[in-house]
SEFIZA-3560 file (N, C-alpha, C; in Angstrom, 3 decimals):
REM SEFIZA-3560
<numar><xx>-30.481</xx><yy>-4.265</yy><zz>9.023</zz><atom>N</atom></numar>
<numar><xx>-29.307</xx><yy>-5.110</yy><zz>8.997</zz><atom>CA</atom></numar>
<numar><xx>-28.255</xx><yy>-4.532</yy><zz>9.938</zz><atom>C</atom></numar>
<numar><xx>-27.445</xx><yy>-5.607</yy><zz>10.766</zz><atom>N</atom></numar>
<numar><xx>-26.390</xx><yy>-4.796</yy><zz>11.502</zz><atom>CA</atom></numar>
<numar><xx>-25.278</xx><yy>-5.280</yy><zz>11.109</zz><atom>C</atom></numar>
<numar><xx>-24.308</xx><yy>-4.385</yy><zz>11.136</zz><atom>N</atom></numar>
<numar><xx>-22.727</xx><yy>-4.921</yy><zz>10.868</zz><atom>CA</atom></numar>
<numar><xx>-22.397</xx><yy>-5.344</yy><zz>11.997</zz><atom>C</atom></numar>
<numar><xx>-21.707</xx><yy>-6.729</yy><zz>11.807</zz><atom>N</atom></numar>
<numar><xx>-20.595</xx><yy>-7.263</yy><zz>12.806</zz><atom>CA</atom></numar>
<numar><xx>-19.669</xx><yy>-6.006</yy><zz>13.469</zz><atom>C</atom></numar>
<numar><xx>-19.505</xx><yy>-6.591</yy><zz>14.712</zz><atom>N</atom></numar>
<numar><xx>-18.426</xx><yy>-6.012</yy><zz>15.244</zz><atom>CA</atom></numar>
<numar><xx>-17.244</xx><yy>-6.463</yy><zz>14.892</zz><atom>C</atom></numar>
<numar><xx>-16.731</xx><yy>-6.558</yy><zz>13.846</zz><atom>N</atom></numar>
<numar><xx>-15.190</xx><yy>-7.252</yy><zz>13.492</zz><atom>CA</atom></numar>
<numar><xx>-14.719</xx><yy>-6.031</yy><zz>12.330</zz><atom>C</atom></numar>
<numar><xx>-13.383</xx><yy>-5.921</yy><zz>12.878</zz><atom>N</atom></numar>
<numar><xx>-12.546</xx><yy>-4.779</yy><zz>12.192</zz><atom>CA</atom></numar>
<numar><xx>-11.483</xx><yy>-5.732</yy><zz>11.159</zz><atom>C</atom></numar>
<numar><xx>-11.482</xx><yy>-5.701</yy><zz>10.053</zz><atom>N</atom></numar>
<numar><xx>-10.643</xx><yy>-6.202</yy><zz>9.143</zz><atom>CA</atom></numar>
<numar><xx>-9.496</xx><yy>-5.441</yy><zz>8.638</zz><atom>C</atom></numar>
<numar><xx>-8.185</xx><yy>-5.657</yy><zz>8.582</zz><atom>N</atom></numar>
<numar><xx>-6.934</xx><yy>-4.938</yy><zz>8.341</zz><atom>CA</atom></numar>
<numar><xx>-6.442</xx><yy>-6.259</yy><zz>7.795</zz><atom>C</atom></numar>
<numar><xx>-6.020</xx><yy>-5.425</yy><zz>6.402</zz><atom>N</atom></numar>
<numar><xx>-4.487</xx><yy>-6.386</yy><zz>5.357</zz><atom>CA</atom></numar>
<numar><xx>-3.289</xx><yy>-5.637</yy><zz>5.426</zz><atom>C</atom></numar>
<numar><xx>-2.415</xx><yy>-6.008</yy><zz>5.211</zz><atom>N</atom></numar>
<numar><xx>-0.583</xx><yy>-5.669</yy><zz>4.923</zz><atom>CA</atom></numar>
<numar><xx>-0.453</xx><yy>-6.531</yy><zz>4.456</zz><atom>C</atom></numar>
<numar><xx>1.023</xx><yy>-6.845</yy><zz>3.676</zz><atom>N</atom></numar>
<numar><xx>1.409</xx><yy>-7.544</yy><zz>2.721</zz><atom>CA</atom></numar>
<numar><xx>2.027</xx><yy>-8.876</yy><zz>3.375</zz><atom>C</atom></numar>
<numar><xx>2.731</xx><yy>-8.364</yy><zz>4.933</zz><atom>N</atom></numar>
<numar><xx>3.069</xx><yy>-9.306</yy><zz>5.732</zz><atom>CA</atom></numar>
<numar><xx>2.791</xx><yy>-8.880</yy><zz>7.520</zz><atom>C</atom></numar>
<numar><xx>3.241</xx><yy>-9.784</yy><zz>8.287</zz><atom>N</atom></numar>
<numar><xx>2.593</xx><yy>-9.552</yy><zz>9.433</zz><atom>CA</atom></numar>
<numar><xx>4.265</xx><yy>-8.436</yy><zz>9.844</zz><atom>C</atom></numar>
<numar><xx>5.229</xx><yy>-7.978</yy><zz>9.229</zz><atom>N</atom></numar>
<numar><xx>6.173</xx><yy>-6.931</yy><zz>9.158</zz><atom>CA</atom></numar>
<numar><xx>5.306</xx><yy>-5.620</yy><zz>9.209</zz><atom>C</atom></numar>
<numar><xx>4.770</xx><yy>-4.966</yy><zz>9.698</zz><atom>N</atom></numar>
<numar><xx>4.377</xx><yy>-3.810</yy><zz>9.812</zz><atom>CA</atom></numar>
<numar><xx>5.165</xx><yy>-2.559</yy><zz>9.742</zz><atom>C</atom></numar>
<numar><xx>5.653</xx><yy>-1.839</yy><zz>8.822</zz><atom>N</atom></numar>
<numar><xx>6.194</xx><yy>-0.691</yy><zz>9.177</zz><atom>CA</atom></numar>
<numar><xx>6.249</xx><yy>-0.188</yy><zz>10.215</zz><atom>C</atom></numar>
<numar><xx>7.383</xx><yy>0.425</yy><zz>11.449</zz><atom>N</atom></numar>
<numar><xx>6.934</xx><yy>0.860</yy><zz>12.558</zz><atom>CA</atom></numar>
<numar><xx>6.589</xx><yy>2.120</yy><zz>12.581</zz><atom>C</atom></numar>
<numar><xx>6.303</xx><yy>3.067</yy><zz>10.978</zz><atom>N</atom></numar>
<numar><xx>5.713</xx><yy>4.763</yy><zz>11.377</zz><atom>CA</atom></numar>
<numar><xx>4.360</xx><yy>4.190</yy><zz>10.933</zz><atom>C</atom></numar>
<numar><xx>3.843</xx><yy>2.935</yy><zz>10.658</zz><atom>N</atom></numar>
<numar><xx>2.561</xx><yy>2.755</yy><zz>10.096</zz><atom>CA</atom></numar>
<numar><xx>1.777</xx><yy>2.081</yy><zz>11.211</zz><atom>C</atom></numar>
<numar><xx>2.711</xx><yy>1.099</yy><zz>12.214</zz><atom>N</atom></numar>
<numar><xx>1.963</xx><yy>0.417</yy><zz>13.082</zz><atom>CA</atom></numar>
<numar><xx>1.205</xx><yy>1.250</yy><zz>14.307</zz><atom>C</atom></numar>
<numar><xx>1.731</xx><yy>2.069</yy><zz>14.772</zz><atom>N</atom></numar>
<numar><xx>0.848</xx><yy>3.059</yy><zz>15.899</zz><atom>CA</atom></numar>
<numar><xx>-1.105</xx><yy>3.316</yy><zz>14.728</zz><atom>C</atom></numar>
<numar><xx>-1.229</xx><yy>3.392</yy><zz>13.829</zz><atom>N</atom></numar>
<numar><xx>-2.514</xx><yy>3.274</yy><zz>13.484</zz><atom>CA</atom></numar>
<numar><xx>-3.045</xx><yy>1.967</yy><zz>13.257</zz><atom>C</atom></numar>
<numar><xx>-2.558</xx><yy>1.237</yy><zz>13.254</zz><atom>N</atom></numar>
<numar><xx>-3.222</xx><yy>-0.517</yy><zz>12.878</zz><atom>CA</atom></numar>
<numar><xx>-3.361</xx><yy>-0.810</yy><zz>14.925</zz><atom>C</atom></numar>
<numar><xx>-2.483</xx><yy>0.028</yy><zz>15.609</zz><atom>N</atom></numar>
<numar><xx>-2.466</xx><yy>-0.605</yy><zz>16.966</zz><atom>CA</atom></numar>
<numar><xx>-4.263</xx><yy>0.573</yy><zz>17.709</zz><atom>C</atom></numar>
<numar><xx>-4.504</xx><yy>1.242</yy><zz>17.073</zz><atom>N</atom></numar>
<numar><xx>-5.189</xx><yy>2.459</yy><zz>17.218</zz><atom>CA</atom></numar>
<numar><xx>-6.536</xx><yy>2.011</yy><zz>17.158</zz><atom>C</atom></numar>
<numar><xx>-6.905</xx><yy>1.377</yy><zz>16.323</zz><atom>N</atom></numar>
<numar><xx>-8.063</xx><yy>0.495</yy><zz>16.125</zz><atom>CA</atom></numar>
<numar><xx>-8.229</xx><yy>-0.331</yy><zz>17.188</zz><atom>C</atom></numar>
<numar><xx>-7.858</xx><yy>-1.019</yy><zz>17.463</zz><atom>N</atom></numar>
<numar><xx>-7.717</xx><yy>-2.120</yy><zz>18.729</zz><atom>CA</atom></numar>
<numar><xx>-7.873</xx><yy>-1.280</yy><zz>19.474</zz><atom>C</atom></numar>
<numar><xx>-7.114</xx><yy>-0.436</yy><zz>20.256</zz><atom>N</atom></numar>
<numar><xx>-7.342</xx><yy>0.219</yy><zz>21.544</zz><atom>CA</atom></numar>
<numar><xx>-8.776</xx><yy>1.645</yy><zz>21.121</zz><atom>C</atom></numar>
<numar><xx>-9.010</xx><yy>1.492</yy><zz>20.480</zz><atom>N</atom></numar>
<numar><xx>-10.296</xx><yy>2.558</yy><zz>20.444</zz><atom>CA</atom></numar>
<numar><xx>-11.733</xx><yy>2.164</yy><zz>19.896</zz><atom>C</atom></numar>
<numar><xx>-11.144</xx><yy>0.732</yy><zz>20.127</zz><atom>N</atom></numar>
<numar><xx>-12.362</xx><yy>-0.078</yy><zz>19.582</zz><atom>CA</atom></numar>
<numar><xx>-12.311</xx><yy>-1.537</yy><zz>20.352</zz><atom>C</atom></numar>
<numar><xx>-12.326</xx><yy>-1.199</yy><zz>21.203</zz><atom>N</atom></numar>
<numar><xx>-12.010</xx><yy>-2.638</yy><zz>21.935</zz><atom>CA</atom></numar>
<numar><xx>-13.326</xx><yy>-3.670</yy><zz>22.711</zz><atom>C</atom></numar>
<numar><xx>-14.060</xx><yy>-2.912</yy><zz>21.954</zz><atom>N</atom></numar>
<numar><xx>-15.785</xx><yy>-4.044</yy><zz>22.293</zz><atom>CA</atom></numar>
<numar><xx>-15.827</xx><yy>-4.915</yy><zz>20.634</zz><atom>C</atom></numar>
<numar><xx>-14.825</xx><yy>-4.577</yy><zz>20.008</zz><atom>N</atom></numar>
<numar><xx>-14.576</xx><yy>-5.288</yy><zz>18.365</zz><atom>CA</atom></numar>
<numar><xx>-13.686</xx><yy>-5.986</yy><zz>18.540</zz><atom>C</atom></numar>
<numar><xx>-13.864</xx><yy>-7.301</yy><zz>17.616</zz><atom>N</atom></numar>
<numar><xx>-12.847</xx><yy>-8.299</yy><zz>17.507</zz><atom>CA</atom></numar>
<numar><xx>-12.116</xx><yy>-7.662</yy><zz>16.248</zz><atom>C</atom></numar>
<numar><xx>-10.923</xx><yy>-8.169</yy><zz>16.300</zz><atom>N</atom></numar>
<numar><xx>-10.082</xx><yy>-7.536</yy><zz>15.161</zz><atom>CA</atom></numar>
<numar><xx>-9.295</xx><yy>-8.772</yy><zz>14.773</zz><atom>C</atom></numar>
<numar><xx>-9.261</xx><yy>-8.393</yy><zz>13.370</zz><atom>N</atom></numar>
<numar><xx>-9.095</xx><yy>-9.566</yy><zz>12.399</zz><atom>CA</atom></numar>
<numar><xx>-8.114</xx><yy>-9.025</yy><zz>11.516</zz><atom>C</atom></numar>
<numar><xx>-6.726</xx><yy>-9.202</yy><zz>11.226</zz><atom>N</atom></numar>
<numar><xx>-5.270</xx><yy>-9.057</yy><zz>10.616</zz><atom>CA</atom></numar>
<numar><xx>-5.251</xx><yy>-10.247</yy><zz>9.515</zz><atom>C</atom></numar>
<numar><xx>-5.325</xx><yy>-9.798</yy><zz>8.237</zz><atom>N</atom></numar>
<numar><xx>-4.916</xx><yy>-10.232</yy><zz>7.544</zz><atom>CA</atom></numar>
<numar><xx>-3.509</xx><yy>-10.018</yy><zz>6.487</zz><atom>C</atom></numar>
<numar><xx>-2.899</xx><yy>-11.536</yy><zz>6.011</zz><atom>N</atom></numar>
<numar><xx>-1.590</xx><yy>-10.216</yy><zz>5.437</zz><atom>CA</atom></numar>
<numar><xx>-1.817</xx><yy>-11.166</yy><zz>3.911</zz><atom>C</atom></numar>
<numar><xx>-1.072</xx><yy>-10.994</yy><zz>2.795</zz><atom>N</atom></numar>
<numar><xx>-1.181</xx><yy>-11.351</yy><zz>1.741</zz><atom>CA</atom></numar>
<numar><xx>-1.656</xx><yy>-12.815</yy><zz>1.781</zz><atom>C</atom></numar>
<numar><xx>-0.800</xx><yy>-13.463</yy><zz>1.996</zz><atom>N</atom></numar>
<numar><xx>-0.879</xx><yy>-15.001</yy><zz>2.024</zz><atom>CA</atom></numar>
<numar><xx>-2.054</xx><yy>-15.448</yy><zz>2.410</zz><atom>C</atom></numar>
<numar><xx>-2.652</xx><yy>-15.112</yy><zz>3.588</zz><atom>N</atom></numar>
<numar><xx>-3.687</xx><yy>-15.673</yy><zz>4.508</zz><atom>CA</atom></numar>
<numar><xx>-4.851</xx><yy>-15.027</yy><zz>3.335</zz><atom>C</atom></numar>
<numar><xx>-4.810</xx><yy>-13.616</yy><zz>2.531</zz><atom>N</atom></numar>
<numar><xx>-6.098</xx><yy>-13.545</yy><zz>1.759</zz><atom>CA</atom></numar>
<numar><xx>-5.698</xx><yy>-14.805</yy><zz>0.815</zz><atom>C</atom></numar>
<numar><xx>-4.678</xx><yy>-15.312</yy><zz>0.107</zz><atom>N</atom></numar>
<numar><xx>-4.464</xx><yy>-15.854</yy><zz>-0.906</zz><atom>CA</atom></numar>
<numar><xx>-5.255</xx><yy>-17.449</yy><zz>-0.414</zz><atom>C</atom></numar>
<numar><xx>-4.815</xx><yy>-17.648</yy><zz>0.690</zz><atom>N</atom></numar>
<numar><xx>-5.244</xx><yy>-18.937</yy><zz>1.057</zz><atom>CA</atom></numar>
<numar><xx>-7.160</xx><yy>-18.833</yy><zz>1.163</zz><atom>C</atom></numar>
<numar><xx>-7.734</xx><yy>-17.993</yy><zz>1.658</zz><atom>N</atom></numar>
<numar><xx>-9.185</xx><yy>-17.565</yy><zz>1.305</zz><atom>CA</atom></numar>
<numar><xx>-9.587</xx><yy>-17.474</yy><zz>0.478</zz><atom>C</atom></numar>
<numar><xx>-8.814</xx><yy>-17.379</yy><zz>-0.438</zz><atom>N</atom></numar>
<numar><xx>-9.321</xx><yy>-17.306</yy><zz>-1.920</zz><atom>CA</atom></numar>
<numar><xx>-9.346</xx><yy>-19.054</yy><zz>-2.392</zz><atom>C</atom></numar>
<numar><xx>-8.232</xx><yy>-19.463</yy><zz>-1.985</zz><atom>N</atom></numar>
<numar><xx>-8.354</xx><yy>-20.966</yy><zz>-2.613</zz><atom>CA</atom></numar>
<numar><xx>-8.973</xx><yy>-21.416</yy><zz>-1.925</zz><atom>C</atom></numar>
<numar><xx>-9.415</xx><yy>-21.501</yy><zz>-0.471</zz><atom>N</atom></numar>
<numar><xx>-10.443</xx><yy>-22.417</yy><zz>-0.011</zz><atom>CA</atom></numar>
<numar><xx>-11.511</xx><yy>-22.233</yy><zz>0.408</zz><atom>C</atom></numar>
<numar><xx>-12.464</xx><yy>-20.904</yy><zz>-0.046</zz><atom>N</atom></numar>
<numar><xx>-13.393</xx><yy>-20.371</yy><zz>0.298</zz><atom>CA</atom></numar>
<numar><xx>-14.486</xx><yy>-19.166</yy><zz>-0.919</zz><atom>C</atom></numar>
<numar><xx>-13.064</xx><yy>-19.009</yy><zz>-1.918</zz><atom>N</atom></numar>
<numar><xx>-13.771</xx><yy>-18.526</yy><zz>-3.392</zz><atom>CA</atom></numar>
<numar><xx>-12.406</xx><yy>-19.243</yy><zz>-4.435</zz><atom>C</atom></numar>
<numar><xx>-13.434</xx><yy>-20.533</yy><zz>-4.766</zz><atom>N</atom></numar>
<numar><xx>-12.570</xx><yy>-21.547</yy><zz>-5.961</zz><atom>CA</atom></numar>
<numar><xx>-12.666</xx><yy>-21.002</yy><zz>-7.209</zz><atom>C</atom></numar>
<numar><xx>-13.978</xx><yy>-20.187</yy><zz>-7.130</zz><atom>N</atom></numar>
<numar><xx>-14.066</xx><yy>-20.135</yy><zz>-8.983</zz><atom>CA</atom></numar>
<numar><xx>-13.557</xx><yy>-18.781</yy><zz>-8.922</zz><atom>C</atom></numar>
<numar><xx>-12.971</xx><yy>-17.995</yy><zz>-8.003</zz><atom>N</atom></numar>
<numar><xx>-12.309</xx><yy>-16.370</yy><zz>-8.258</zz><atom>CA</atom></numar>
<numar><xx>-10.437</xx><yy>-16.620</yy><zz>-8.178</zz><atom>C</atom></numar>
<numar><xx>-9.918</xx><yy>-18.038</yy><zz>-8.109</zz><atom>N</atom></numar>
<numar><xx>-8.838</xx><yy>-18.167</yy><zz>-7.948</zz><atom>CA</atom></numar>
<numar><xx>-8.094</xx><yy>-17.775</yy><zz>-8.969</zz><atom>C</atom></numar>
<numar><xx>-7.849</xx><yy>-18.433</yy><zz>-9.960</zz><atom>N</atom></numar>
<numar><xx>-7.554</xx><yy>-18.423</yy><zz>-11.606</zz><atom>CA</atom></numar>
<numar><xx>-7.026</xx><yy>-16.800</yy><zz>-11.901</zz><atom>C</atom></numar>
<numar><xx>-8.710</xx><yy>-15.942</yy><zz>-11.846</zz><atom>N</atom></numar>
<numar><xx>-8.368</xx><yy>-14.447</yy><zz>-12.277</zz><atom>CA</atom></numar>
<numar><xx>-7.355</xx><yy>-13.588</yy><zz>-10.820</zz><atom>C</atom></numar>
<numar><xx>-7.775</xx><yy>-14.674</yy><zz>-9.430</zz><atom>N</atom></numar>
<numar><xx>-6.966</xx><yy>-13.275</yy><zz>-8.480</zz><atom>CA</atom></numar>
<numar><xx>-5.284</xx><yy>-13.947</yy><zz>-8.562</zz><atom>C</atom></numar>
<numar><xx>-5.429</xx><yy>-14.682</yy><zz>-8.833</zz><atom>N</atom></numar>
<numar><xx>-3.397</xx><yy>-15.332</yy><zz>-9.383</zz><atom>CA</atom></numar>
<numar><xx>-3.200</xx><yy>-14.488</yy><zz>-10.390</zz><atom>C</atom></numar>
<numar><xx>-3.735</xx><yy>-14.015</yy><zz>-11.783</zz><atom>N</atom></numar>
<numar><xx>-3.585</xx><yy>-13.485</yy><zz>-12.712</zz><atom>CA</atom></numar>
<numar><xx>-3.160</xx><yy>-11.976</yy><zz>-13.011</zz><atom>C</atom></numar>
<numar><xx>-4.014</xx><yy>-11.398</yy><zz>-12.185</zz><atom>N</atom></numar>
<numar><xx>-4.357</xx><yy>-10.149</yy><zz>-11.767</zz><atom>CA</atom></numar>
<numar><xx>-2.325</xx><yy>-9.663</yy><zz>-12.157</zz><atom>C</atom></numar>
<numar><xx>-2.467</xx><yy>-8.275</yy><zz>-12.436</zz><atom>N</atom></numar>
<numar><xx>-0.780</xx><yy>-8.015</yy><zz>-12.977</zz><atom>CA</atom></numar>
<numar><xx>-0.388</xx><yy>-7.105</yy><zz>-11.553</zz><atom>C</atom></numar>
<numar><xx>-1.016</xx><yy>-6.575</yy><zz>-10.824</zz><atom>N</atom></numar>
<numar><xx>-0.481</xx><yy>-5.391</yy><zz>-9.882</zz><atom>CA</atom></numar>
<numar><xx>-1.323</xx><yy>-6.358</yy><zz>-8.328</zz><atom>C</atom></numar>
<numar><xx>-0.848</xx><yy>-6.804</yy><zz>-7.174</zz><atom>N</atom></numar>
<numar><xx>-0.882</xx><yy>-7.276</yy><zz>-6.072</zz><atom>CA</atom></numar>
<numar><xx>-2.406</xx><yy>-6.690</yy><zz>-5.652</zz><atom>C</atom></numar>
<numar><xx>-1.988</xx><yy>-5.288</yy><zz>-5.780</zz><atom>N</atom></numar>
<numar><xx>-3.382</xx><yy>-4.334</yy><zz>-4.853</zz><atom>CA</atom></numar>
<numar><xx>-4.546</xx><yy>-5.202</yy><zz>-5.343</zz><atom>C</atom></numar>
<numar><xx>-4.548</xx><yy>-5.208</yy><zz>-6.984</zz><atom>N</atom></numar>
<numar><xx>-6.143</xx><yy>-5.565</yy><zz>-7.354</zz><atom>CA</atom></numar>
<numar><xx>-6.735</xx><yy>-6.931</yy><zz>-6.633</zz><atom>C</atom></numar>
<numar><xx>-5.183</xx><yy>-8.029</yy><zz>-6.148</zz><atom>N</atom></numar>
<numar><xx>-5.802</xx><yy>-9.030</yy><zz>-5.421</zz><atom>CA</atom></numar>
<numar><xx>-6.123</xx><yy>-8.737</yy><zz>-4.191</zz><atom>C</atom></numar>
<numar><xx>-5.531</xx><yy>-7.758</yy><zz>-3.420</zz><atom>N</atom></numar>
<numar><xx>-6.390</xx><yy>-7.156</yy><zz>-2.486</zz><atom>CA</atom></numar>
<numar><xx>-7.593</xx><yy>-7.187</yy><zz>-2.357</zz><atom>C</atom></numar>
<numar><xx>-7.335</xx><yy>-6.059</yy><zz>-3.045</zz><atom>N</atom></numar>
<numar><xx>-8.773</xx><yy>-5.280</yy><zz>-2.971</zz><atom>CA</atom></numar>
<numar><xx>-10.225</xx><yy>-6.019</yy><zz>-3.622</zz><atom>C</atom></numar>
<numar><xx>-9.929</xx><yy>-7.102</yy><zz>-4.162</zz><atom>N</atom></numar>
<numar><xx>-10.815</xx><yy>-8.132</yy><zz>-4.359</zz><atom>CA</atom></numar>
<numar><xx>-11.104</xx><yy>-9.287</yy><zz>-3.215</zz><atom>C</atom></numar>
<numar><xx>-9.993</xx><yy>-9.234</yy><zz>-2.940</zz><atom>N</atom></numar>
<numar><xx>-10.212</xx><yy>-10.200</yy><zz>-0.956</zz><atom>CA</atom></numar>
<numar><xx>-10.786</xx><yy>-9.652</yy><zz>-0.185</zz><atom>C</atom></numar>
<numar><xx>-10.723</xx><yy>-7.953</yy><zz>-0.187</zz><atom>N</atom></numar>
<numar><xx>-11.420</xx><yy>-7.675</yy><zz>0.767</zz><atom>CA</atom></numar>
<numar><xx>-13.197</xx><yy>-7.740</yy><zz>1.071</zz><atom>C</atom></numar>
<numar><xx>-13.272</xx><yy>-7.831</yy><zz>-0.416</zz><atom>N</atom></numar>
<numar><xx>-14.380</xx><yy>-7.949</yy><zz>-0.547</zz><atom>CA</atom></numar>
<numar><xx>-15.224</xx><yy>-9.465</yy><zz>-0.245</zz><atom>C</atom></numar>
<numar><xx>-14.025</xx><yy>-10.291</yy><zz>-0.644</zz><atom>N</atom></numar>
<numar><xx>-14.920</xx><yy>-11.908</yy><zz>-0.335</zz><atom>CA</atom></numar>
<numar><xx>-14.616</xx><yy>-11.694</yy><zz>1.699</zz><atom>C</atom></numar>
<numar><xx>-13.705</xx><yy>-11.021</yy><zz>2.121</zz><atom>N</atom></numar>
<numar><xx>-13.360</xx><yy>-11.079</yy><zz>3.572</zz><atom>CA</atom></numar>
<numar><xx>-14.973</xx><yy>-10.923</yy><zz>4.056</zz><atom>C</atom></numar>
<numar><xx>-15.892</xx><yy>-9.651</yy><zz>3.657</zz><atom>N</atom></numar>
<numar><xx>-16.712</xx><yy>-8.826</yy><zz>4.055</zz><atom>CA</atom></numar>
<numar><xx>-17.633</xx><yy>-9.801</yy><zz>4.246</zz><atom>C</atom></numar>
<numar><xx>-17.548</xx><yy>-10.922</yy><zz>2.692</zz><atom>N</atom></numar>
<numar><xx>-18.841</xx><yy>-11.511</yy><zz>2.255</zz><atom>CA</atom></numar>
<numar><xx>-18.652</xx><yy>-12.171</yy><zz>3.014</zz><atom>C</atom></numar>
<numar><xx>-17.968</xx><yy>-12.816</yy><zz>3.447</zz><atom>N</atom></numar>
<numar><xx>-17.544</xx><yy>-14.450</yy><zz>4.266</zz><atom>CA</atom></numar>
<numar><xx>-17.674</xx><yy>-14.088</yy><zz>5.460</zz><atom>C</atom></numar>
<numar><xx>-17.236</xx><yy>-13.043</yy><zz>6.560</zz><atom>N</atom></numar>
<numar><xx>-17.631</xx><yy>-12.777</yy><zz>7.810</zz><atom>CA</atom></numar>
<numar><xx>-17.957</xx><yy>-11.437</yy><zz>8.183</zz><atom>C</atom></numar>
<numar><xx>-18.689</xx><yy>-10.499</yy><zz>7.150</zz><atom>N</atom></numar>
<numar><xx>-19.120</xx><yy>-9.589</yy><zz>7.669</zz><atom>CA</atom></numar>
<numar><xx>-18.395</xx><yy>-8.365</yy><zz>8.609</zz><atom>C</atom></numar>
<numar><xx>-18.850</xx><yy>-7.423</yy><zz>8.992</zz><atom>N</atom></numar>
<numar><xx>-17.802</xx><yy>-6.565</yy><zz>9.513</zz><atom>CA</atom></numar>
<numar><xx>-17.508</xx><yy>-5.082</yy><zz>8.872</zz><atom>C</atom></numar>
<numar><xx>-15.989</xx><yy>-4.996</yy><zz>8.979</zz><atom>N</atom></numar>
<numar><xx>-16.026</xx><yy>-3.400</yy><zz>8.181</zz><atom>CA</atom></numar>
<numar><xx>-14.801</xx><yy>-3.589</yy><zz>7.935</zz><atom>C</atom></numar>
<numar><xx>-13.930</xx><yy>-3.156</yy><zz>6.833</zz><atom>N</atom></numar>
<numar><xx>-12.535</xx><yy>-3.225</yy><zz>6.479</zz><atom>CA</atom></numar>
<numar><xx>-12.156</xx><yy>-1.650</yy><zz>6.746</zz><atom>C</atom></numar>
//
């Protein structure tokens, strides 16, 4: 099996901290035969409603943000493959 060449990155918004952005920009330039794919809260939220219907319900529910994360990242992987 091969992994996609696609690099997946979330933040909460497309606001990047600027002592955090020199590593989100680091990827791109040291990986630049990879497509890179930015996701920020919303855009997982919207993947969730139109691409995993029956995981919507519990990732709205969820009490702490991360766990909806970190559950997107996982449908991200399933849905286009790659590496987060």
């Amino acid at each position: 099996m091969t992994i996609k060449k696609i690099i997946h990155q979330t933040w909460k918004t497309e606001n990047i901290p600027l002592h955090l952005s020199k590593y989100v920009a680091s990827w791109v330039i040291n990986n630049s035969d990879w497509e890179y794919v930015f996701w920020t809260d919303e855009q997982l939220k919207n993947l969730i409603e139109t691409e995993y219907t029956s995981l919507l319900q519990n990732y709205l529910h969820f009490p702490k943000n991360i766990m909806r994360v970190d559950v997107a990242r996982y449908c991200i992987l399933g849905k286009y493959g790659g590496v987060y």
